[in-house]
N, C-alpha and C positions, 0 to 999 in steps of 0.2 A: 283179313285183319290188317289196320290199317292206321300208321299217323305219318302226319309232317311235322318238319322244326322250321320253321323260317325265320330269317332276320333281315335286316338291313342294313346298309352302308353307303360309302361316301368311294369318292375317288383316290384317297387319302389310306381310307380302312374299307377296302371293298366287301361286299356281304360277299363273297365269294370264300374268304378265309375260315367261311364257316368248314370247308371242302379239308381244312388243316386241322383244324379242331376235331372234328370225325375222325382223321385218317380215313378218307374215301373221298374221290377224287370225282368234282363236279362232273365229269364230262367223259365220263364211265360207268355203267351199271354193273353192279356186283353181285354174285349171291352167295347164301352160306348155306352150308347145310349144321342140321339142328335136328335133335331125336325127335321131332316129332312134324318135321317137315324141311320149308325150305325158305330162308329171309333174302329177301329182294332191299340190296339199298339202290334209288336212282334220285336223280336230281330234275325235276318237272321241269325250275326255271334256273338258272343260275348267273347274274350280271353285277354289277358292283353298285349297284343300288338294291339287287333283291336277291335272296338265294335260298332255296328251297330244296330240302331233303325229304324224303319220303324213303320211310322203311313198311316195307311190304312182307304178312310172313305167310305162306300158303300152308294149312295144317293138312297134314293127312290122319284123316279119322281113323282109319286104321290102325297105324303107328300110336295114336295117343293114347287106345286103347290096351294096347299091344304092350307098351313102355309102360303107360300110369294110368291113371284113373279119368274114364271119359266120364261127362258130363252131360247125363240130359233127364230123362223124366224121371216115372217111377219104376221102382227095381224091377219090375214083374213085364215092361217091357224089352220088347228081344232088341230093338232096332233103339232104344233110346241113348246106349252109348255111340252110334254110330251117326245118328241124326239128331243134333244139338246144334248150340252156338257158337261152340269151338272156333273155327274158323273163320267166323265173319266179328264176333264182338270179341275186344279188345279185352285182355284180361293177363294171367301170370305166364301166361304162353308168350306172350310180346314181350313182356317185362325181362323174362329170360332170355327171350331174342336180340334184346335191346343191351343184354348188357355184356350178351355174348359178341354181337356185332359194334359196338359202340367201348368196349370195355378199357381204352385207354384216355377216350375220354370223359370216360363215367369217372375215372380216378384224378379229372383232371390234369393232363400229363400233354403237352406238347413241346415238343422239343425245336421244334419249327416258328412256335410264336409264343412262347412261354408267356410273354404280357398279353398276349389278346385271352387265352387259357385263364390267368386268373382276372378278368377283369370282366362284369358284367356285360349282358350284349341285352340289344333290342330282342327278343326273341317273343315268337307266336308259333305254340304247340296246336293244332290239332287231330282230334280224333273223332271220327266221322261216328261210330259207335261203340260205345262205354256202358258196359252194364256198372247201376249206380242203383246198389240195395240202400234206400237211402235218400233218391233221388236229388234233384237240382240243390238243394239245400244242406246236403250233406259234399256236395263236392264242392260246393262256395265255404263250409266248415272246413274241409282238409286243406283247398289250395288258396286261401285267403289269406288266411295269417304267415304263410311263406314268401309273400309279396306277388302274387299273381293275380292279374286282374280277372275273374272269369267273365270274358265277354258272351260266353254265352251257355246254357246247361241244357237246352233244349229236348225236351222229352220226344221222343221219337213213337209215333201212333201204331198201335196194333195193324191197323189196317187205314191205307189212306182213302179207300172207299165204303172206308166201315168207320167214323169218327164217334159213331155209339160204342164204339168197342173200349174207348180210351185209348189212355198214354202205356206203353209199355212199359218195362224199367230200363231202357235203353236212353241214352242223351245223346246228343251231338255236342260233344265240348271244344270249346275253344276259350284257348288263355293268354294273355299276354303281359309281360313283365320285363324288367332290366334286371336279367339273372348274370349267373356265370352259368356258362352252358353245365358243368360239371353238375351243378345245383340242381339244374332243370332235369335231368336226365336221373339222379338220383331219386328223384321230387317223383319224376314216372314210373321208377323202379318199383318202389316200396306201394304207390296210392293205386296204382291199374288194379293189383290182386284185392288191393284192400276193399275200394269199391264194388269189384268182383263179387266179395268176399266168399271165394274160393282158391286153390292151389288146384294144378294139375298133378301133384306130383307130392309123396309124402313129405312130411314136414317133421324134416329130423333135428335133433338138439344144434349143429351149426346154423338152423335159418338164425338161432337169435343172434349169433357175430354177423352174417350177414345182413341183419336190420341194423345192427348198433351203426355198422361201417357205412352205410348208405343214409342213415340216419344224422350223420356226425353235425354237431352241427347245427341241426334243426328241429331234431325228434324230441329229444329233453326239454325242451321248451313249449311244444306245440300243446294246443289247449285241449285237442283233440288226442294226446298221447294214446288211454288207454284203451279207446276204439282200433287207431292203428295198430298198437300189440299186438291187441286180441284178433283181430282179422288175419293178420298179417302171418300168425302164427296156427293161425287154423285153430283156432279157440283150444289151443291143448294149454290146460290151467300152467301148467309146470312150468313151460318153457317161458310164457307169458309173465309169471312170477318174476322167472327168473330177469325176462328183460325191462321188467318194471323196475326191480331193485338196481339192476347197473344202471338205466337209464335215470335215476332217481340220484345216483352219486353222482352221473352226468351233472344234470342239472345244478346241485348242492354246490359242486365245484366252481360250475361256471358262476351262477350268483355269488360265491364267496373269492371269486379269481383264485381258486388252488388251481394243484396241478390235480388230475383226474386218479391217476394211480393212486396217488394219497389219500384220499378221500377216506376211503373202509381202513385206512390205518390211524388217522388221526385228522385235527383240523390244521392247515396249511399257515403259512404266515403269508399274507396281506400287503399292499404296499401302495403308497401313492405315485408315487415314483414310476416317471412314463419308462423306464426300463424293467421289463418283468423279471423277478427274482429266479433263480435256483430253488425248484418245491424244494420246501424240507425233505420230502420224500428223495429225490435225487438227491441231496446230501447228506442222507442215511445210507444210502446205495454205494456212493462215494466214500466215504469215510471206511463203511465195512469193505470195501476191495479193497482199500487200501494196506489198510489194516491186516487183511490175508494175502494178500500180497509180502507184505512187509517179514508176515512172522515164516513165509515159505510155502503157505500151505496149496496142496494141491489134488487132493480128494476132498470134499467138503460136505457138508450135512447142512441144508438149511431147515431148519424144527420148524416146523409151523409156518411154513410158504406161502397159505394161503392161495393167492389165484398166481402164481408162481413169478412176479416182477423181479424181483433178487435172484431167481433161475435163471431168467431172461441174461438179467445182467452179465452173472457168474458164465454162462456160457458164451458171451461175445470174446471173454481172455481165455485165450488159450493156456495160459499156465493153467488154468485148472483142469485138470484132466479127467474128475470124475464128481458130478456133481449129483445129490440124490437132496430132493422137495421131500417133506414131510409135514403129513398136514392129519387132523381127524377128522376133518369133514372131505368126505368122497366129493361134495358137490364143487368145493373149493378143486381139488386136483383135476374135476371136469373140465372147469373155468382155464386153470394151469395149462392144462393139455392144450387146452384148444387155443391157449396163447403162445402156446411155443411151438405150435403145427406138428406135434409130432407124428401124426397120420402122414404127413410130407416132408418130414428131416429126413435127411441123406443118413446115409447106414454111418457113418463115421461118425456124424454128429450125434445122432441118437444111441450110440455107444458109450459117450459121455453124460448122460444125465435119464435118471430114473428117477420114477414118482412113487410114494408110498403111502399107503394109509394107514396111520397108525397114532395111536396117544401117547404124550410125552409123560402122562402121568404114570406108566408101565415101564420096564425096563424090557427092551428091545434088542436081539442078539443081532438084527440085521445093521442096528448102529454101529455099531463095535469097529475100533481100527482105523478112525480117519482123522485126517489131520487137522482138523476143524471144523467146529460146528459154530452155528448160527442162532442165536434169537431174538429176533428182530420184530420190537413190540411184541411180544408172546407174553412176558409173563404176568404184564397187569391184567390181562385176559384170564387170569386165575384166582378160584378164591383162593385167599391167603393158607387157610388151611393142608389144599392141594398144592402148594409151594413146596414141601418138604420132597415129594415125590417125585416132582420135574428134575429137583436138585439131583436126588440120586443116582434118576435114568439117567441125567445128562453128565455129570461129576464122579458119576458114582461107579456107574456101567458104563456107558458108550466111554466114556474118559478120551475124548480126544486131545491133540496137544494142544489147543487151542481153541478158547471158547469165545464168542464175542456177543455179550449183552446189548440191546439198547432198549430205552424204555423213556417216557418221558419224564419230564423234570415239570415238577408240578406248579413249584415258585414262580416259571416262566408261563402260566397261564393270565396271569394280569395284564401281561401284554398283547393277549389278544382281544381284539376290540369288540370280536364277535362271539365272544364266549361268556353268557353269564358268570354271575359271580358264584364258587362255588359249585360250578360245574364241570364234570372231566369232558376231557375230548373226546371222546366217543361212547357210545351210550352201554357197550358192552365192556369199558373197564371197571375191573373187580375195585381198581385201586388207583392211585397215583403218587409216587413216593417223593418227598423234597431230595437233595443233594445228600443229605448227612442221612438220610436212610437207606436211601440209595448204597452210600460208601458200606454205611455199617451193616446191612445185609452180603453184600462184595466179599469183605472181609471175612463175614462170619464163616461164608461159603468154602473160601480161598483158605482158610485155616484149618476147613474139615476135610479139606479133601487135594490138598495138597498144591496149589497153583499160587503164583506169583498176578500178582494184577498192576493194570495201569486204570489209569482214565483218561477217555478223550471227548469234548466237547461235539458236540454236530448243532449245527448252525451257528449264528449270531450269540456271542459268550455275552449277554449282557453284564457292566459291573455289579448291579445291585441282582437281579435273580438267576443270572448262569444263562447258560443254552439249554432250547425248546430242547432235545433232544441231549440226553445223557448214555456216553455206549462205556461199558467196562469191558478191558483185554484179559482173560484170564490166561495164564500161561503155565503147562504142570511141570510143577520142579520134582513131584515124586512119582513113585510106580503105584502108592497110594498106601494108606494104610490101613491091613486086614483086618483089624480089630475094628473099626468104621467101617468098612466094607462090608463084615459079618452083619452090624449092629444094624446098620441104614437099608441093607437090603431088604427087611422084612419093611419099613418102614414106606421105603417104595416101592414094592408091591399092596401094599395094603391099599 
């Protein structure tokens, strides 16, 4: 199993600096060991006009079987895991090889020539044999629209003395393009298996962060998306779902210029202006740290998390010493998890933040007690009806000293260029309330259940419609009162 990278250069920029960009030093041959054999980096030729890396990975058939899942005919053969193409055609075995051996500058990172790192290079990938389910025309679909030229997809013969037998499904590929090497090697990452289209190796809910992350980029765009998913992910509907939906807010983003995190919270604000804005979303983020900051707080409750960004946040400041997501949908705290690495947080850190599943429309004993709570775009995600019940669990029962609203401001939708008229910003608000209903729901709240409130604007305070973005501070001046406590509980329960 087998490719080269080569490029070219000058006496100026010698092709030699590719030797930096690798991290792996022309004029030494390296090996790695890898579950399921052993990767060979060497360098064929290397001068300042041409330089040539060749990664080599010898599989041991044994171990593949042994570790994952070998590959070859039908089940009812003994010898079919053990005699396949493992070894010779190129597929998720290299791909994992490549990123195991190559992995800093998969992520782009050279500390040695940071400007050659991000700047495209001449580069010509080949691969002597690519299984390509799909053939010549499906790998000119995947690596065309990425800026690669395929110089060649060449179908490789059954037999070269047997040419009645046909073409295989094997190519000889060769590509060439003005990439950034980071590009090119992520480009290898994700399309080897996909061509393939198999895994050595189960395909558990993290491969989708690992496509999004190698994908960055290029994937939301590519005309070919839902092929790549679905192969890439070993046709499991679920996860494929899943990475159609983030890749689809990818997208949305970029053609609307948000920032990405915002996206599944609302639509961003836009600008012509060659200096790019602060997402709204970041100045939602901002505002409510501030804000808890401000009032002390330092065990905190974020209601309704979601895929957990405001977790993220809450746990870069240390003042906050205990923070707990809460969300009803399980799949959202997945997403949460596997954004704050908690399979890989340090015991301290993961001390400080828990994740819960649970509805705000219920009152909740695990709430109880914290200094602050959060709802952050939560409650136009509710029918109106189901409003009374949130109140209670959140004002009523959990009673933190401090609660922080935000929700959008509806008036401030005319100013967005790309929002019909009459339209809310996102397709699952129940609602959208102006300023004066906004305040006179605030108040009604704050009178029932005992809290002092402010208001603070988030974004651009336009004069004629306010800020995209309306947050109320509520702050409790009582211990509450039991006769509304008695009355409202049945109400939030029901």
């Amino acid at each position: 199993m087998f490719l080269t990278i080569s490029t070219t250069g000058t006496p100026e920029r010698p092709a030699t600096d590719l030797g930096f960009l690798l991290h792996k030093h022309p004029e030494r041959a390296q090996s790695f060991s890898t579950s399921h054999g052993t990767a060979h980096v060497l360098y064929p030729e290397a001068s300042a006009e041409r330089c040539t890396a060749a990664l080599l990975l010898e599989v041991d058939p044994v171990a593949l079987v042994r570790r994952g899942k070998g590959r070859g005919g039908a089940p009812d053969s003994a010898l079919a895991q053990y005699v396949n193409d493992r070894p010779y055609a190129a597929s998720s075995l290299l791909a994992v090889a490549l990123a195991k051996v190559f992995k800093t500058a998969l992520h782009g990172d050279c500390k040695a020539m940071p400007e050659r790192a991000a700047a495209p290079l001449p580069l010509r990938i080949e691969v002597p044999a690519l299984p390509a389910r799909g053939g010549a025309a499906l790998v000119r679909a995947l690596f065309g629209p990425l800026g690669w030229s395929v110089v060649a997809a060449e179908p490789v013969a059954l037999d070269a003395e047997f040419p009645e037998w046909g073409d295989s499904r094997y190519v000889r590929l060769v590509l060439e393009g003005e990439l950034r090497l980071a590009d090119a090697l992520n480009h290898l990452y994700v399309l080897l298996p996909v061509l393939d289209d198999a895994k050595h190796y189960w395909v558990a809910p993290d491969e989708v962060d690992k496509l999004l992350r190698a994908g960055d980029g290029w994937l939301a765009g590519h005309p070919e998306r839902k092929l790549i998913t679905e192969r890439y992910l070993s046709r499991r509907r679920g996860l494929a779902r899943e990475a159609t939906e983030r890749l689809e807010l990818v997208r949305l983003a970029e053609a609307e210029g948000l920032d990405v995190e915002d996206v599944d919270n609302a639509v961003d604000e836009t600008t012509d202006t060659e200096e790019r804005p602060v997402p709204l979303a970041q100045q939602r983020r901002d505002a409510i740290l501030s804000a808890l900051a401000e009032a002390g707080a330092a065990r905190v409750l974020d209601l309704g998390c979601g895929q957990g960004q405001l977790v993220q946040a809450l746990l870069k400041d240390p003042r906050f010493t205990e923070v707990v997501g809460v969300d009803v949908s399980v799949r959202a705290l997945t997403v949460a998890a596997r954004r704050l690495r908690l399979d890989r947080m340090g015991e301290r850190q993961a001390a400080r933040v828990k994740l819960v599943q649970g509805s705000l429309a219920y009152t909740d004993k695990r709430l109880s007690g914290y200094d602050a709570a959060v709802l952050s775009e939560v409650i136009e995600h509710l029918d109106l009806p189901r409003l009374p019940a949130l109140e209670y669990a959140v004002f009523g029962s959990a009673r933190p000293r401090t609660v922080l609203v935000t929700t959008p401001n509806v008036e401030y939708n005319v100013r967005w260029e790309t929002l019909p008229a009459g339209r809310v910003r996102h397709s699952d608000h129940r609602f959208e309330w102006t300023r004066e209903e906004f305040r006179s729901w605030v108040a009604r709240v704050a009178g029932e259940y005992g809290y002092e409130t402010g208001f603070v604007p988030v974004g651009p305070d336009d004069p004629e419609v306010g800020p995209p973005t309306q947050m109320a501070v509520f702050t409790r001046t009582t211990t509450g009162n039991d006769e509304n406590t008695d009355k409202n509980e049945k109400e939030g329960q029901a």
